[in-house]
N, C-alpha and C positions, 0 to 999 in steps of 0.2 A: 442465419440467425446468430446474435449477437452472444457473447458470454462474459460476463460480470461476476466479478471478485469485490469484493467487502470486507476489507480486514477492519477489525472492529479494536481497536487498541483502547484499554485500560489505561488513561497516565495521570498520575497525581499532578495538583496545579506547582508543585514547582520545579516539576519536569516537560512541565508544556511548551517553555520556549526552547528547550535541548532539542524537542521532538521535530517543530517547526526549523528550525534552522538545519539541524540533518535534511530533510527533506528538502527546505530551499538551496541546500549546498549541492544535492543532486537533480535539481531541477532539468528533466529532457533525458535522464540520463535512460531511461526504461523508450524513448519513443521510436529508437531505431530496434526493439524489439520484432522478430516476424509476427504477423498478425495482433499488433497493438493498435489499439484505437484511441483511449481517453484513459487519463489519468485527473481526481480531484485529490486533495488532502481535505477533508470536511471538520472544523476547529469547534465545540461543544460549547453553545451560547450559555446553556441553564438543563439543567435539571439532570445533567452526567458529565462524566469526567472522558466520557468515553469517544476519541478522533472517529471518526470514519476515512478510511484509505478506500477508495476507488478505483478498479480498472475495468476498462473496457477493452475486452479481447477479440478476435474475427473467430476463435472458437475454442474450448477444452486446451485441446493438442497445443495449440499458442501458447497458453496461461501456462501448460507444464512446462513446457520446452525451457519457458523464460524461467521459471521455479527452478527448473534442474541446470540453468546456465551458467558459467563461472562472473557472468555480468550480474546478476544475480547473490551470487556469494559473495561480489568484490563490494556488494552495497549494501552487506548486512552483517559484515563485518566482526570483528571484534570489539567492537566498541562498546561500554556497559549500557544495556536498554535502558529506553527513557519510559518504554509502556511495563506495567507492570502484569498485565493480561493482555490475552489475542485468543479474538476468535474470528472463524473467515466462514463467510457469510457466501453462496455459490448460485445464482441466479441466468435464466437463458432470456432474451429480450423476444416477445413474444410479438 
């Protein structure tokens, strides 16, 4: 069974293209993670400000492992954030 992360980011529109290009700049960089499946970045057509960030994991333990990695720290940096809220959203693929 599957396991799914939803980071749900907050980013005002003249932070959206910072957010998008961080992200295209690390593109693949998450896919040699152990137990990584699927990554989307999801862009807010109308009626919120708010990305969807997407993973699909092989299970929990993965999703930590990858959270608690230095590969992980090296891509969240010190850089000033582009979202101004996060909330993660925790789902199993049924």
């Amino acid at each position: 069974m599957s396991y799914v992360v939803v980071n749900v980011l907050t980013v005002p529109a003249d932070q959206a293209e910072t957010l998008e290009a961080r992200f295209a700049a690390r593109k693949g960089a998450v896919d040699s993670a152990p137990g990584f499946q699927h990554f989307e970045l999801l862009r807010p057509l109308s009626g919120t400000q708010e990305y969807l960030v997407y993973t699909r994991w092989e299970d929990q333990a993965s999703y930590e492992a990858w959270r608690e990695s230095q590969q992980f720290a090296a891509g969240h940096g010190n850089a000033r954030p582009a979202a101004t809220g996060s909330q993660i959203w925790e789902f199993e693929v049924c």
